[in-house]
PyMOL CGO cylinders between C-alpha atoms (Angstrom):
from pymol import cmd
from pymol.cgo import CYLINDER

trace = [
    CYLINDER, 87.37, 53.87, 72.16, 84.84, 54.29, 74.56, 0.3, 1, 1, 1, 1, 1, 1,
    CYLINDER, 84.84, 54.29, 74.56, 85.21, 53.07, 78.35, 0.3, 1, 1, 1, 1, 1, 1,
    CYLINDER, 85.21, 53.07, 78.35, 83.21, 50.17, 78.83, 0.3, 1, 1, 1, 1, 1, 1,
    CYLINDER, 83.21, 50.17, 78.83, 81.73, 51.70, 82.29, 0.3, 1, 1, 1, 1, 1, 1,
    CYLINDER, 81.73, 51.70, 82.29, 80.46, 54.49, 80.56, 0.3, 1, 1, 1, 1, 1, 1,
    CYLINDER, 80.46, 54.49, 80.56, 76.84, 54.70, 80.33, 0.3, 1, 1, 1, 1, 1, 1,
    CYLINDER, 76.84, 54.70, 80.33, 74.58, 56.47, 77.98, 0.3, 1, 1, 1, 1, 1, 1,
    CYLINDER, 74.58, 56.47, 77.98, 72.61, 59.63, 79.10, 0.3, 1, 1, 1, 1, 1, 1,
    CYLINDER, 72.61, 59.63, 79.10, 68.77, 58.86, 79.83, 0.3, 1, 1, 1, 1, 1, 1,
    CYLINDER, 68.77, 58.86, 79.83, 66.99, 61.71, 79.10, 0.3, 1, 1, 1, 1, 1, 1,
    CYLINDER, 66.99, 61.71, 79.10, 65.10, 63.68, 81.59, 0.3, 1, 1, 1, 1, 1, 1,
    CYLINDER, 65.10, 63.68, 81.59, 62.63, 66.65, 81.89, 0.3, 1, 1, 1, 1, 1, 1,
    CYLINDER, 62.63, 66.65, 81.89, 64.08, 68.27, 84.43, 0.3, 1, 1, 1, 1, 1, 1,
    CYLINDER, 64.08, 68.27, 84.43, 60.96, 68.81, 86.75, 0.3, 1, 1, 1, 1, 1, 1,
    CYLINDER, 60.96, 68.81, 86.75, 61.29, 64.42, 87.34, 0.3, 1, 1, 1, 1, 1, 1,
    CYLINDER, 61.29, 64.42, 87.34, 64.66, 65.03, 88.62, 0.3, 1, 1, 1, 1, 1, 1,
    CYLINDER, 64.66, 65.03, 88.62, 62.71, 64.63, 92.44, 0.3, 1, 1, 1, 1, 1, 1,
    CYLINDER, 62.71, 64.63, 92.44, 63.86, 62.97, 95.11, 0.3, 1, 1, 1, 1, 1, 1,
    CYLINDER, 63.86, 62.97, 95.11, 61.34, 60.07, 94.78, 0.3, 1, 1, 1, 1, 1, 1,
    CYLINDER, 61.34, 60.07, 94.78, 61.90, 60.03, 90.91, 0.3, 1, 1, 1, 1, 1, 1,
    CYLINDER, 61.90, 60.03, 90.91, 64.00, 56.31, 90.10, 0.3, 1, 1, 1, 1, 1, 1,
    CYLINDER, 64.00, 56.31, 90.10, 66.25, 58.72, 87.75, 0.3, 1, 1, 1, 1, 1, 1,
    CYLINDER, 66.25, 58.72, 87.75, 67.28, 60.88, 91.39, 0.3, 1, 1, 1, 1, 1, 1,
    CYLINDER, 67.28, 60.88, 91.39, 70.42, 58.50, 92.13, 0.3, 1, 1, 1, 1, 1, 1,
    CYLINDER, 70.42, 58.50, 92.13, 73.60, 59.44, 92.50, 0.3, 1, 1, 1, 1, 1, 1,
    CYLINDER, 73.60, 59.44, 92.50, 75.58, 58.60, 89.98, 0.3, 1, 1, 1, 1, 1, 1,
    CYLINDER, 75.58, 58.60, 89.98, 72.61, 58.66, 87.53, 0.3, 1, 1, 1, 1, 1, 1,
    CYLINDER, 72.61, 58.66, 87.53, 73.99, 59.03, 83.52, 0.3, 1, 1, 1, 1, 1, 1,
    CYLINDER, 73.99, 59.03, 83.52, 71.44, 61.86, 82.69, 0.3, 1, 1, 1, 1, 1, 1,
    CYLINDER, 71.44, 61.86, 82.69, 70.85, 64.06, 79.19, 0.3, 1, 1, 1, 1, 1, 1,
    CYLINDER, 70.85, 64.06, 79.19, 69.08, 67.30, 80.29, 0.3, 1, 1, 1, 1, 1, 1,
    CYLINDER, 69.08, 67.30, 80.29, 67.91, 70.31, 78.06, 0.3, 1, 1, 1, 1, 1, 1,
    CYLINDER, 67.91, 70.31, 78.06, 66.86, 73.30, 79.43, 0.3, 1, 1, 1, 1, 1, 1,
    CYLINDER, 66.86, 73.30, 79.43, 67.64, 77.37, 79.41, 0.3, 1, 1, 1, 1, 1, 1,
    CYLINDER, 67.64, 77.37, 79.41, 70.67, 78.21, 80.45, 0.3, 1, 1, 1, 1, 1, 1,
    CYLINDER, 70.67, 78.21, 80.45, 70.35, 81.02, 82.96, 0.3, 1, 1, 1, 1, 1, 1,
    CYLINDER, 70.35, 81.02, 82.96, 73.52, 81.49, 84.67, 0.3, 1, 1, 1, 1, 1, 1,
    CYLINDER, 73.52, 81.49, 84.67, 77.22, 80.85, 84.05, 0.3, 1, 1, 1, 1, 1, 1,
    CYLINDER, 77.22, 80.85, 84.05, 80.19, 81.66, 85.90, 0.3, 1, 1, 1, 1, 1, 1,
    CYLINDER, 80.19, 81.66, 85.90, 83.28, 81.40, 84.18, 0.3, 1, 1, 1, 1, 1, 1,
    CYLINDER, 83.28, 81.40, 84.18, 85.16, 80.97, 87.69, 0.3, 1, 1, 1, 1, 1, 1,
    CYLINDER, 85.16, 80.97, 87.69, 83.76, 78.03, 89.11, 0.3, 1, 1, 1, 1, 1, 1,
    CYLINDER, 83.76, 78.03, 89.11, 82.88, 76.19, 85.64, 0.3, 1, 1, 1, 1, 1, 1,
    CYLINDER, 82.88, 76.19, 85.64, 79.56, 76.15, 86.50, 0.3, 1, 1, 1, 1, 1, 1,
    CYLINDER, 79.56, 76.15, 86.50, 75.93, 76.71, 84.43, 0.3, 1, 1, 1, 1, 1, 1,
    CYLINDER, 75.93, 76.71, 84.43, 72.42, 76.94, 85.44, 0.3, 1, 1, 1, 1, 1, 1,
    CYLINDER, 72.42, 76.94, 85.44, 69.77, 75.75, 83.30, 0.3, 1, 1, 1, 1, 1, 1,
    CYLINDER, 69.77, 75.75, 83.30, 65.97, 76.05, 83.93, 0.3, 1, 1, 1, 1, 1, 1,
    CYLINDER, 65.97, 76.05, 83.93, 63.17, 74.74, 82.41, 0.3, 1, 1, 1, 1, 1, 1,
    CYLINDER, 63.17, 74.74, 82.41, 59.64, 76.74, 83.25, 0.3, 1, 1, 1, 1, 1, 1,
    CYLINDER, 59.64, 76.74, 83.25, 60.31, 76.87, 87.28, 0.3, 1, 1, 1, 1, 1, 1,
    CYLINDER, 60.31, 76.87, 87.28, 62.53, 74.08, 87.47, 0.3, 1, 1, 1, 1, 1, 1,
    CYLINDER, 62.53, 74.08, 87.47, 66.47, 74.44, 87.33, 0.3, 1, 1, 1, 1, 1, 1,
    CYLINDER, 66.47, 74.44, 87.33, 69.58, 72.38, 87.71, 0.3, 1, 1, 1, 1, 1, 1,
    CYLINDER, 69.58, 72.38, 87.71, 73.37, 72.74, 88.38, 0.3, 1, 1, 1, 1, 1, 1,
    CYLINDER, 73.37, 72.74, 88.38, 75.68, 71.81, 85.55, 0.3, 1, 1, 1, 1, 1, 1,
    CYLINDER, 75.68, 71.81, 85.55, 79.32, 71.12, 86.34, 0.3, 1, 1, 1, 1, 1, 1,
    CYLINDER, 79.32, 71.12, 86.34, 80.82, 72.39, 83.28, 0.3, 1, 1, 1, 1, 1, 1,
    CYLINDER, 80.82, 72.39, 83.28, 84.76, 71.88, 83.87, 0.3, 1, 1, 1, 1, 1, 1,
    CYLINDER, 84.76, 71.88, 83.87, 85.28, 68.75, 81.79, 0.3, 1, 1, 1, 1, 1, 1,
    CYLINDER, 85.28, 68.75, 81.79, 83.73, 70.76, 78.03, 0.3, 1, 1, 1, 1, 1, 1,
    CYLINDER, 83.73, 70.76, 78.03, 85.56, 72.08, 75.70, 0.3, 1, 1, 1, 1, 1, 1,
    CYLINDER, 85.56, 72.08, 75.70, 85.37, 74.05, 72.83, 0.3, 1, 1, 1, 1, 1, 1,
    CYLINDER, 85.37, 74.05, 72.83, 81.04, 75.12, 74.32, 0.3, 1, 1, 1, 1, 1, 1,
    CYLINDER, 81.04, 75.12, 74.32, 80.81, 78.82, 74.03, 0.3, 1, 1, 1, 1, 1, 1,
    CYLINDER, 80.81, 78.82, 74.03, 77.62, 79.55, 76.81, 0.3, 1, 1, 1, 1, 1, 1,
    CYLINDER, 77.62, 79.55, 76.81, 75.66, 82.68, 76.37, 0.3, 1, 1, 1, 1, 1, 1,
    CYLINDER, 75.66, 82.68, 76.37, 72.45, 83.03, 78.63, 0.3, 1, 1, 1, 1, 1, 1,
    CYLINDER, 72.45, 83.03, 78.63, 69.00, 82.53, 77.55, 0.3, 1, 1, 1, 1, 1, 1,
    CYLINDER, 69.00, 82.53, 77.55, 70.43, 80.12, 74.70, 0.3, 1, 1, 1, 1, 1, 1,
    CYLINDER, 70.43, 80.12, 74.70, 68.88, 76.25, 74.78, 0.3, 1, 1, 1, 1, 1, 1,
    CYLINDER, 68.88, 76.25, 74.78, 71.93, 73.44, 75.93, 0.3, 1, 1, 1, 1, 1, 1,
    CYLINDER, 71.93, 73.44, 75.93, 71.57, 69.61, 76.51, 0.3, 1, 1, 1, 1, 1, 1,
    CYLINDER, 71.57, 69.61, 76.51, 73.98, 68.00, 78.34, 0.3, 1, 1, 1, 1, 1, 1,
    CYLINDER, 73.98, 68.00, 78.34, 75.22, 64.82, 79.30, 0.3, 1, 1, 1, 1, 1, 1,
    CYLINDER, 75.22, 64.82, 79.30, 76.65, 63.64, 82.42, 0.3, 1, 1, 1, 1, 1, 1,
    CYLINDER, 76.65, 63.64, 82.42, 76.63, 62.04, 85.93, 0.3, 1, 1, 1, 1, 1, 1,
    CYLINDER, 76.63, 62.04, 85.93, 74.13, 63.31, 88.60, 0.3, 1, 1, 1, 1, 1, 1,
    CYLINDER, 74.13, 63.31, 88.60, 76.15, 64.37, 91.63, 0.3, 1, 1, 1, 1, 1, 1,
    CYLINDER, 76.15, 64.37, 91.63, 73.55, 64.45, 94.93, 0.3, 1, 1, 1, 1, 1, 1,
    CYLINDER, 73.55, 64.45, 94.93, 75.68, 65.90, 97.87, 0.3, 1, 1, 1, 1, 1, 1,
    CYLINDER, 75.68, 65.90, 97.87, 75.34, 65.46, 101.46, 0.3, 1, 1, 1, 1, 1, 1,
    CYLINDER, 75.34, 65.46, 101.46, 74.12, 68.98, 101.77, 0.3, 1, 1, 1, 1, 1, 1,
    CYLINDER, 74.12, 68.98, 101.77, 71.48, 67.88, 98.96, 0.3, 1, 1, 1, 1, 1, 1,
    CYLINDER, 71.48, 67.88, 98.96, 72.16, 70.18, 96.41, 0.3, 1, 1, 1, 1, 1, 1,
    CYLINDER, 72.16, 70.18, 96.41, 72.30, 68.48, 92.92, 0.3, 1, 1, 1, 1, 1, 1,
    CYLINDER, 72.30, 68.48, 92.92, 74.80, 68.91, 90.04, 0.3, 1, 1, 1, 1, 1, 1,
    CYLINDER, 74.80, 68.91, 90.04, 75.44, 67.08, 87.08, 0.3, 1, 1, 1, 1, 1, 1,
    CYLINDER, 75.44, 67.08, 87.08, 79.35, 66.34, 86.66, 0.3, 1, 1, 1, 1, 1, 1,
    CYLINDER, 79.35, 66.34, 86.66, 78.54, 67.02, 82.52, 0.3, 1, 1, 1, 1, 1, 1,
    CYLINDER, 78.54, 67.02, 82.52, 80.69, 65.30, 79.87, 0.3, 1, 1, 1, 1, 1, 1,
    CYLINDER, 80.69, 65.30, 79.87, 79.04, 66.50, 76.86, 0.3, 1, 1, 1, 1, 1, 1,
    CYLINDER, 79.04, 66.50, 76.86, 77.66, 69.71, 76.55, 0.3, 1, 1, 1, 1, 1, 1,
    CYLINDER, 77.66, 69.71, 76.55, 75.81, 71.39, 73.09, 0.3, 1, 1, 1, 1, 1, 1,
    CYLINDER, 75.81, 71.39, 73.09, 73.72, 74.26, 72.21, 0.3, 1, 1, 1, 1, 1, 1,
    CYLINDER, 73.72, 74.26, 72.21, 70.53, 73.27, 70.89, 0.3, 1, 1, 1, 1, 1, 1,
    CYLINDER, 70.53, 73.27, 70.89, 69.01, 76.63, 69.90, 0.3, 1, 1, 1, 1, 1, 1,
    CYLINDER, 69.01, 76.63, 69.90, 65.55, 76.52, 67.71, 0.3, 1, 1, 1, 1, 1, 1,
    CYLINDER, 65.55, 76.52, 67.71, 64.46, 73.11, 69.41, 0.3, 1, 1, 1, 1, 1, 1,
    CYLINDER, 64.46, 73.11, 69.41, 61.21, 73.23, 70.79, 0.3, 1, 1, 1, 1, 1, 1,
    CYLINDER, 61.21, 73.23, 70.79, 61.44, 72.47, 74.00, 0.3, 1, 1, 1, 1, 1, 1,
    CYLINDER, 61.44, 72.47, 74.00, 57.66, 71.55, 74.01, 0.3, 1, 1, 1, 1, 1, 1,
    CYLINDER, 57.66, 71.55, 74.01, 57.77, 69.50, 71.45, 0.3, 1, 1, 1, 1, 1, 1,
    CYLINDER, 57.77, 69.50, 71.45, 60.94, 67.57, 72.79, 0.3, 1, 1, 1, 1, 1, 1,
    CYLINDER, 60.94, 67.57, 72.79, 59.20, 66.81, 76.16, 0.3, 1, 1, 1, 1, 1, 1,
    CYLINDER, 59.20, 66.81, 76.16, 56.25, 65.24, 74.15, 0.3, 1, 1, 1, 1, 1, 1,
    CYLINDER, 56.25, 65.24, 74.15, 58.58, 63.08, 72.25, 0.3, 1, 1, 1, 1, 1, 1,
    CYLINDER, 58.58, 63.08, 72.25, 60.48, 62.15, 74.50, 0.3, 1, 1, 1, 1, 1, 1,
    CYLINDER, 60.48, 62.15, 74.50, 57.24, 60.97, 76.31, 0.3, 1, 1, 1, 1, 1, 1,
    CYLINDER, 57.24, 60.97, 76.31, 55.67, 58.77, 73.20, 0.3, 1, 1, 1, 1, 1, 1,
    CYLINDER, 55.67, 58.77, 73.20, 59.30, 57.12, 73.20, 0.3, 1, 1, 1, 1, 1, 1,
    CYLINDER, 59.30, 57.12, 73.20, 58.83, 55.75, 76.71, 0.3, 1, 1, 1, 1, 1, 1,
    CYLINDER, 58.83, 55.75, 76.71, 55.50, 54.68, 76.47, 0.3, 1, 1, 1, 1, 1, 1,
    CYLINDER, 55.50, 54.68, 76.47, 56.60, 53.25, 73.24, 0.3, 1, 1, 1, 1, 1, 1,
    CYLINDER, 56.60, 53.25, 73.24, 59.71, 51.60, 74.74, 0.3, 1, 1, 1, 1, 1, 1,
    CYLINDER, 59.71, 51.60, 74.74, 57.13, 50.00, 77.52, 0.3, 1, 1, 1, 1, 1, 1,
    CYLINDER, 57.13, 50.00, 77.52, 55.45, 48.47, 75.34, 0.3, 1, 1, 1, 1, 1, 1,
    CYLINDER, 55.45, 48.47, 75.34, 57.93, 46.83, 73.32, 0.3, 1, 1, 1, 1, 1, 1,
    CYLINDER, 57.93, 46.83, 73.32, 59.51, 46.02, 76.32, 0.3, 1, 1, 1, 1, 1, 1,
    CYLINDER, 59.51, 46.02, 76.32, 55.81, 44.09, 77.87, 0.3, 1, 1, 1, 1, 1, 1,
    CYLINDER, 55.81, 44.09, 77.87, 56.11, 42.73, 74.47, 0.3, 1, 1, 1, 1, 1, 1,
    CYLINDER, 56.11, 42.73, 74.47, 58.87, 40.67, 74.77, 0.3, 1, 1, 1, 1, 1, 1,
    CYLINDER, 58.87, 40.67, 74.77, 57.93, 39.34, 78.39, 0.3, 1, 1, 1, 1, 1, 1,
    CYLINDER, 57.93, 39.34, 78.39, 55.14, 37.71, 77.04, 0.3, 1, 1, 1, 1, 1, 1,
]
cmd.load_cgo(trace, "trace")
């Protein structure tokens, strides 16, 4: 059973995960999909980039992920902002998502918020 604080992951292009983005809070339940470009085995910990942008991923809670570098991976998890201001997601699921189009995911993803503002504008009236 699921625990009833646990939130779903939003998802996020990377490049809005700014400081004056209203997804950049800490705490944040986040699904990001990117190019993974770095992972040490030591510290549990991947990098994944999309075109110049790249995040942290905190990997130590997966299982069973094998991570090989320049492979696609979406992951789900908490955004971690520290005082230093480095970011990290703490991620509690983690998949390879090889063949997606990353292109073609951002654009999706974007007609399903405009979408989802409207039928939200809907209902307020």
């Amino acid at each position: 059973m699921a625990s009833a604080g646990l939130k779903p992951g939003v998802p996020v292009i990377l490049r809005e995960l700014e400081p004056s983005s209203e997804m950049f809070k800490q705490g944040a339940s986040l699904r990001v999909t990117g190019t993974l470009q770095s992972y040490d085995v030591d510290s549990a910990t991947a990098v994944i980039q999309d075109g110049s942008v790249s995040l942290k991923i905190d990997t130590q809670n997966l299982r069973d992920v094998s991570f090989r570098t320049n492979s696609v991976y979406q992951f789900i998890g908490e955004l971690l902002i520290r005082e230093d201001n480095e970011v990290i997601l703490q991620a509690r699921i983690g998949r390879n998502v090889d063949g997606l189009d990353l292109n073609l995911y951002q654009q999706s993803l974007l007609i399903r918020r405009q979408y989802e503002e409207k039928l939200r504008s809907t209902r307020r009236t």
